[in-house]
C-alpha positions as CSV (number, residue, x, y, z in Angstrom):
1,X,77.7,10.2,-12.4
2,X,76.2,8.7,-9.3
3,X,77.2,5.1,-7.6
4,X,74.9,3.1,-5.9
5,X,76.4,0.1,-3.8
6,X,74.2,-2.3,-2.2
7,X,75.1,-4.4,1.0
8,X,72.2,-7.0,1.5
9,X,73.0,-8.3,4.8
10,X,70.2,-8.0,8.1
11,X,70.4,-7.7,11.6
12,X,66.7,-8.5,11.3
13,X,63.6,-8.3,8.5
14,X,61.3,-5.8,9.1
15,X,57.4,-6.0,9.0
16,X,57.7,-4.1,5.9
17,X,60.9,-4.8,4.1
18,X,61.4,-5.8,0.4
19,X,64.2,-4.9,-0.3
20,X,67.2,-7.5,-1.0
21,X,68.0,-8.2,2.5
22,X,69.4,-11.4,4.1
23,X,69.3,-12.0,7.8
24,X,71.4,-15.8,7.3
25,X,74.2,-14.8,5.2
26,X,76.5,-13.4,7.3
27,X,79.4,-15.9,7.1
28,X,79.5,-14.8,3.2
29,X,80.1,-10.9,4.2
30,X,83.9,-11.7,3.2
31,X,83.9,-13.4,0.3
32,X,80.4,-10.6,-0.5
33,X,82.6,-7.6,0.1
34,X,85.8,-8.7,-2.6
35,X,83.1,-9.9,-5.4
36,X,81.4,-6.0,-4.4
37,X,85.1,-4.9,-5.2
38,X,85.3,-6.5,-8.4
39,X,81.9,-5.3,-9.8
40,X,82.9,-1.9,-8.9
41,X,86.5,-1.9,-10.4
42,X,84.6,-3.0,-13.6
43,X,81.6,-0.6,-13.4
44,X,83.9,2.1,-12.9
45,X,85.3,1.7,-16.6
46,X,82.5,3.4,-17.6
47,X,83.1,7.0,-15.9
48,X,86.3,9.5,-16.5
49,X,84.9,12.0,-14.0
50,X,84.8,12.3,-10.3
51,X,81.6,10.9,-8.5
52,X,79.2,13.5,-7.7
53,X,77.7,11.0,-5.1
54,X,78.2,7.5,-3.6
55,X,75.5,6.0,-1.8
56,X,76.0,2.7,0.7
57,X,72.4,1.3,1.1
58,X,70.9,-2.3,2.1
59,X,70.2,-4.0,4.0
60,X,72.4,-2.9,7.3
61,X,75.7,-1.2,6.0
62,X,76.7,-1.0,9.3
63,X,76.5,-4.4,10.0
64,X,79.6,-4.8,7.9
65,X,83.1,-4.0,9.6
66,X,84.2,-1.0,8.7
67,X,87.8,-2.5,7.2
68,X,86.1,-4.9,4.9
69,X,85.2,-1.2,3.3
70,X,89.0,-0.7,2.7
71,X,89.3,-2.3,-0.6
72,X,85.9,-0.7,-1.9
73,X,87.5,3.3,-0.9
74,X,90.7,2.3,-2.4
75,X,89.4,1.2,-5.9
76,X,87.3,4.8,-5.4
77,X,90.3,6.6,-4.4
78,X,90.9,8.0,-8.1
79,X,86.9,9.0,-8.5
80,X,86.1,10.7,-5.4
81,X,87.2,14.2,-3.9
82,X,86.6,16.4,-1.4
83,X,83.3,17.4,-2.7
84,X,81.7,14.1,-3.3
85,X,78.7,13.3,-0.8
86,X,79.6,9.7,0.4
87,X,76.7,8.5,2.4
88,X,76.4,5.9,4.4
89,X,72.9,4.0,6.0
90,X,73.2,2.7,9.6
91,X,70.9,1.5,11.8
92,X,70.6,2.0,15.9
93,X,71.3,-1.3,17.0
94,X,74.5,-1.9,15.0
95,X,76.1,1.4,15.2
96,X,79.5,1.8,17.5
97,X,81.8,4.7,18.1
98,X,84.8,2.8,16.4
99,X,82.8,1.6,13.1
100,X,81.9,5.6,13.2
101,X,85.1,6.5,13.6
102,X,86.5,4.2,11.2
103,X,84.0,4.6,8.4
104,X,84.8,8.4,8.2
105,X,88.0,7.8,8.4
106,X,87.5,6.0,5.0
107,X,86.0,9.5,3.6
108,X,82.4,8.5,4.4
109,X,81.0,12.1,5.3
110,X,76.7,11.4,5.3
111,X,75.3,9.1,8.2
112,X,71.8,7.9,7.3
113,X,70.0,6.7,10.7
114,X,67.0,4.2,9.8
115,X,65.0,5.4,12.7
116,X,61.5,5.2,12.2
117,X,60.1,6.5,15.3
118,X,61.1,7.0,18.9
119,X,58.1,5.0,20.4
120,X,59.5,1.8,21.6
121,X,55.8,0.1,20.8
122,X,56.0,1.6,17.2
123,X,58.9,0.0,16.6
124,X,58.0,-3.2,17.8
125,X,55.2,-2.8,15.4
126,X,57.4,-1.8,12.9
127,X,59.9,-5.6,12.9
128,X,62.7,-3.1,14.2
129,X,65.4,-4.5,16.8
130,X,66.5,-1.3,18.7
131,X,64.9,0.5,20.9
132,X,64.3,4.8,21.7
133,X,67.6,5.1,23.7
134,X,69.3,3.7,21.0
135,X,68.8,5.6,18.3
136,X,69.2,8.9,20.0
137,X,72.5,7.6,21.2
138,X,73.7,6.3,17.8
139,X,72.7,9.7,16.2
140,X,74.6,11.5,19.5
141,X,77.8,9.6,18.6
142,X,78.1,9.8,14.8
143,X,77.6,13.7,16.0
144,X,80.6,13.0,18.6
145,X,82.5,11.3,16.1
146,X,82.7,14.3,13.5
147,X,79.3,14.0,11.3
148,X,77.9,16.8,10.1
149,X,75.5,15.9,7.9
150,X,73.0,13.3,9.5
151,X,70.0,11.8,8.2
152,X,66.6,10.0,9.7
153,X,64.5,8.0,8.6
154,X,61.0,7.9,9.7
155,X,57.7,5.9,8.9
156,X,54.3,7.7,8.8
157,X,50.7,6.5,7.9
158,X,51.0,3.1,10.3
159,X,47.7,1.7,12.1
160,X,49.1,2.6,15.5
161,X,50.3,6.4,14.9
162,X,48.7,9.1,16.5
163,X,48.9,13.2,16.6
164,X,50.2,12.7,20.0
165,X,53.1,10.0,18.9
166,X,54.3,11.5,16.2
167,X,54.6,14.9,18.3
168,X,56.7,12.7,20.6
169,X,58.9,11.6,17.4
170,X,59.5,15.0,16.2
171,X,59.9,17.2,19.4
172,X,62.9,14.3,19.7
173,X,63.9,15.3,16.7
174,X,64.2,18.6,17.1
175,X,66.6,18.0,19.6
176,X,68.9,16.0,17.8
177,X,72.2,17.4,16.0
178,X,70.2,16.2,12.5
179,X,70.3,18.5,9.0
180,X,68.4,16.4,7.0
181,X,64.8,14.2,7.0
182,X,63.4,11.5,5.2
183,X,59.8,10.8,5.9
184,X,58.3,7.9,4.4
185,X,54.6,7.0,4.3
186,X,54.5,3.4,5.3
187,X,54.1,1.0,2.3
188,X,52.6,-2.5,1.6
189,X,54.7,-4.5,-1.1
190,X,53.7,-8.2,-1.7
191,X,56.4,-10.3,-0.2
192,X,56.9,-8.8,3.1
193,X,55.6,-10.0,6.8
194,X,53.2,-6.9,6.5
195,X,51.6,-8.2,3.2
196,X,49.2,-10.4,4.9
197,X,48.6,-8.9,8.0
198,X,44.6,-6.5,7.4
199,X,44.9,-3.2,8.5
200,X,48.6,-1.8,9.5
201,X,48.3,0.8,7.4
202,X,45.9,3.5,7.4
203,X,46.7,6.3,4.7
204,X,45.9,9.7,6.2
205,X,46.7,12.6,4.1
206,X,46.0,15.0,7.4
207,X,48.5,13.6,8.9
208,X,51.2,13.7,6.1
209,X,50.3,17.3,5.8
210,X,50.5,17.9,9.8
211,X,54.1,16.2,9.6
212,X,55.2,18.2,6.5
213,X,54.2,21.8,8.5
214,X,55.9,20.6,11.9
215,X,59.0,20.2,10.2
216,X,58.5,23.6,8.4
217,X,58.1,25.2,11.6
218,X,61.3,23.4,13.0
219,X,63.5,24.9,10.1
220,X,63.0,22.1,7.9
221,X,62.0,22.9,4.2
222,X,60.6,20.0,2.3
223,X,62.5,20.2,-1.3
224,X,61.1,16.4,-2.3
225,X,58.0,14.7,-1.2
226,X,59.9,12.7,1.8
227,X,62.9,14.6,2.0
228,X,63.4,18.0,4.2
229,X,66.7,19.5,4.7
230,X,67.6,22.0,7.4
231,X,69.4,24.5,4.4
232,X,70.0,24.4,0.6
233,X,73.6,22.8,1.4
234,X,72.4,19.7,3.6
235,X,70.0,18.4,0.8
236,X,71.1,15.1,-0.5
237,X,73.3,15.5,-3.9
238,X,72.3,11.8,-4.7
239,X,68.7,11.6,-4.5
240,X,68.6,15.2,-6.4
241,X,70.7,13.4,-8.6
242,X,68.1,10.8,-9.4
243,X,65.4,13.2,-9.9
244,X,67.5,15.2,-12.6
245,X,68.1,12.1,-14.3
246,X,71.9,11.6,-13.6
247,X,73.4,8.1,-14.8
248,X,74.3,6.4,-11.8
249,X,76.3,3.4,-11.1
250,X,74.3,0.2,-9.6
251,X,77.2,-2.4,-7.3
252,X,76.0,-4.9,-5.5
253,X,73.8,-7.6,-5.4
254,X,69.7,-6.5,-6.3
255,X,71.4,-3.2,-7.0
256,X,70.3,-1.4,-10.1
257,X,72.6,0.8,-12.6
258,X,71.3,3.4,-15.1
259,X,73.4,5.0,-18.0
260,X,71.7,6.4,-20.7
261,X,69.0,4.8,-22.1
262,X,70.0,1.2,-20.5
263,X,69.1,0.1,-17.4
264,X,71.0,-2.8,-15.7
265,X,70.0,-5.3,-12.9
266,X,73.2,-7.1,-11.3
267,X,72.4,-10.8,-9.7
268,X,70.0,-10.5,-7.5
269,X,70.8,-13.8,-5.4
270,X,74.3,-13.5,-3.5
271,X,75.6,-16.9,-3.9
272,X,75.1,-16.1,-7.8
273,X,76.3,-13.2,-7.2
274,X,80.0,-13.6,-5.3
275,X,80.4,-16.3,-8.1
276,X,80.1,-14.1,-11.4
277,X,79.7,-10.4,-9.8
278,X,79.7,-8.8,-13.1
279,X,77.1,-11.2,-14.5
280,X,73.6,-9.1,-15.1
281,X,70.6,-10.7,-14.2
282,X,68.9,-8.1,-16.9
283,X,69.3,-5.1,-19.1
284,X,66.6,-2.8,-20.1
285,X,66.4,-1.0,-23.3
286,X,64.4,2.7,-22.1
287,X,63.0,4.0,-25.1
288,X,61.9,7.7,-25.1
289,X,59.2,7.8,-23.9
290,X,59.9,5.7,-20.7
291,X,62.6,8.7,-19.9
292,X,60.3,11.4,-20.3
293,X,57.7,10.0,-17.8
294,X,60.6,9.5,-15.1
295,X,61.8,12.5,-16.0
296,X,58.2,14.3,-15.5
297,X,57.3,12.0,-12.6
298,X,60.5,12.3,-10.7
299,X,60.4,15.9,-11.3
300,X,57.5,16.6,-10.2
301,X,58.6,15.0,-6.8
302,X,61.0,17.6,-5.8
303,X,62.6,21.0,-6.3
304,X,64.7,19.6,-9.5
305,X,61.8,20.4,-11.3
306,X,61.6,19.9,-15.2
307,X,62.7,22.8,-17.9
308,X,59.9,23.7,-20.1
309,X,61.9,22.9,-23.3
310,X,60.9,19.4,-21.9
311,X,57.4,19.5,-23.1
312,X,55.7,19.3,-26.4
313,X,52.4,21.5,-27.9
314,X,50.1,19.0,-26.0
315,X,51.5,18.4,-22.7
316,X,52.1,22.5,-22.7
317,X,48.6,23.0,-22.8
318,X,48.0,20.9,-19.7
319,X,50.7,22.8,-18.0
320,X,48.8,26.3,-18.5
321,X,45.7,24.7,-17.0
322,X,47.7,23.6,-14.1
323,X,49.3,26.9,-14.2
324,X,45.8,28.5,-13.9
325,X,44.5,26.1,-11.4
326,X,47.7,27.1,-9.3
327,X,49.0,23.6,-8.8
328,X,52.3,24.3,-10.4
329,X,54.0,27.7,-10.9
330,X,57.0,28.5,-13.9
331,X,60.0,30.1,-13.0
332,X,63.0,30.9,-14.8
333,X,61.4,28.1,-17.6
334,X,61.5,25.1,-15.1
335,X,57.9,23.7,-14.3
336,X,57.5,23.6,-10.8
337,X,55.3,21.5,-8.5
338,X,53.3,23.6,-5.8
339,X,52.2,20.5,-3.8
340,X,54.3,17.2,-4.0
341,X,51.3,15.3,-2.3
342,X,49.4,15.5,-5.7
343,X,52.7,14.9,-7.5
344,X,51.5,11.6,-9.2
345,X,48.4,12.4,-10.4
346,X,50.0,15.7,-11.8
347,X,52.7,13.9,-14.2
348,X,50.0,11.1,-14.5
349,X,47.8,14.1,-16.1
350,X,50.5,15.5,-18.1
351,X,51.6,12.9,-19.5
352,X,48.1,11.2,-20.7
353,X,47.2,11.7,-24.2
C-alpha cells in the first residue's frame, strides 16, 4: 500500500501549473493540516500493513512548518518503518536548514527539489520565484542536513531551451550531491497562465533523446520515461509502486486514492474540504478493462514492465510483432519496453482491437 498526501498551498502559480494549488490560503494551513489528520486516521482503516511508501506532494510542502507535520507522523507512527520511502517535495525558495532538519527529524528520508532549470531567464519563463543560487543552495543543505536520497525536477521541450542551456542545467547537475532525476517534457493543460499564451512549447524529440543520453553518460540510468536514478536502490519505491499497480492511499484535498477496482476523489475545494475531510467529491467504479490499459500503459512507461500472463491470444500476437520489430524484448515472461519515448503508441497498439 502506498499514501499520497496532498498540501495545496503556493508560494506562487507557475506558467504551467494545474494542479490543486492555492497561492491565498495560507491563513487556513492550520485548521488544513488537523482536517489532513483526520482524513488520514480514517483512510488508514483500510490497511493492516506497513506503508511501502508515503509521498508529500502539492502545491509547496515546504511552505508548511515543519511541526504542523507532527500530528500527520504520529497518526503514521504504527504504519511506517525503517524501510518505508517517506518523500517529501520542496521548492528552492521556501527551503531552510531548520524545516530540513526538522522534517527528517519526523522520519522524512526523500527530498524532492522542484527545480526546473538553473537558467535564471528559464525560470522566469517558467512562473518560478527562486532563482539559480537558490536551488543549488537548497539542494547543498538538505545534503548538509543528512539527505541521502535527493530528487530534481526539471522541465524540457520549452520555447526558450537550447543545446547550450540545457548543457548548463545538467553539467550543474552533475555536480550536485543528487541520486535521482525527474525530467518532464513541459506540458500545456487548459486552465493554466500557459494555456493561452502561442508558442511556449516546442516538442523536440532530439532533444528529449540528447537529455536521456547525457544523463546516461553521467551515471544516470533511465528506468521510467522521466525518471533516472543514479543505482537500482535510489529509484523511487512510490512511483514504481504506481506503475505495478499498488493501491495507494489519496489524503488531502484534489488528492486521489485507488484500492482495488475503486477509485476515490476527496474534495477538491479546501474550505469544503477542512469542513467534511472525509467527504468524497467522487468514486469511480474501474471495470476490467480500464485496469488492464493502466496496467499496459503504465507498464510500458518503466522498468516494472507487465508479465506475459497479462495478455490474451490477441494482444500476444501484437507483442511477437513488436518483438520482431525489436521495440520491446521478453525476459524472464515480463514484456519489456525497449524505448519509453514510443511508450504510448505501443500500449495504444496493444491494446486496440
Amino acid at each position: 500500500m502506498l499514501l499520497y498526501i496532498h498540501i495545496p498551498f503556493c508560494d506562487s502559480k507557475c506558467f504551467y501549473c494545474s494542479f490543486n494549488s492555492y497561492t491565498n490560503l495560507f491563513h487556513l494551513k492550520s485548521s488544513y493540516m488537523k482536517a489532513l489528520n483526520q482524513q488520514l486516521q480514517h483512510e488508514l482503516l483500510k490497511t493492516n500493513t506497513a506503508l511501502k511508501s508515503i509521498f508529500i506532494g502539492g502545491g509547496t510542502p515546504s511552505s508548511v512548518e515543519a511541526e504542523l507535520y507532527n500530528p500527520i507522523f504520529l497518526s503514521l507512527k504504527n504504519f511506517i518503518d525503517n524501510k518505508t520511502e517517506i518523500t517529501i517535495e520542496a521548492n528552492p525558495n521556501s527551503t531552510t536548514k531548520d524545516w530540513l532538519k526538522n522534517i527528517k527529524n519526523l522520519g522524512v528520508n526523500r527530498v524532492s527539489f522542484g527545480v526546473q532549470t538553473f537558467n535564471n531567464d528559464k525560470l522566469k519563463f517558467l512562473g518560478r520565484n527562486h532563482d539559480r543560487e537558490m536551488a543549488i543552495n537548497s539542494v547543498n543543505l538538505a545534503h548538509q542536513v543528512g539527505f541521502k536520497d535527493i530528487n530534481l525536477d526539471i522541465i524540457y521541450d520549452t520555447a526558450i531551451d537550447t543545446e547550450e542551456l540545457i548543457d548548463n542545467d545538467l553539467e550543474i547537475i552533475k555536480t550536485l550531491p543528487v541520486n535521482h532525476l525527474s525530467a518532464y517534457s513541459l506540458t500545456i493543460e487548459e486552465g493554466t497562465k500557459f494555456f493561452k499564451k502561442p508558442n511556449v512549447r516546442i516538442e523536440n524529440i532530439d532533444m528529449a533523446q540528447y537529455i536521456f543520453d547525457k544523463l546516461k553518460d553521467f551515471g544516470f540510468t533511465q528506468y521510467e520515461i522521466s525518471n533516472f536514478s543514479k543505482d537500482k536502490n535510489s529509484r523511487s519505491r512510490h512511483n514504481f509502486g504506481y506503475w505495478e499497480k499498488d493501491d495507494y492511499l489519496g489524503v488531502g484535498a484534489g488528492a486521489v486514492g485507488c484500492i482495488g477496482n475503486i477509485r476515490y476523489y476527496p474534495e477538491k475545494d479546501v474550505e469544503k474540504y477542512i469542513s467534511n475531510p472525509i467527504h468524497y467529491e467522487s468514486i469511480e467504479t474501474l471495470d476490467n478493462e480500464d485496469i488492464k490499459f493502466e496496467r499496459i500503459f503504465l507498464g510500458l512507461r518503466s522498468l516494472a514492465g507487465i508479465p506475459v500472463d497479462f495478455f490474451d491470444h490477441h494482444e500476444m500476437k501484437k507483442i511477437k510483432i513488436l518483438e520482431d520489430e525489436k521495440k520491446i524484448h521478453i525476459h524472464d515472461n515480463i514484456v519489456f519496453n525497449n524505448d519509453f519515448l514510443l511508450s504510448d503508441e505501443i500500449a495504444l497498439y496493444i491494446n486496440s482491437h
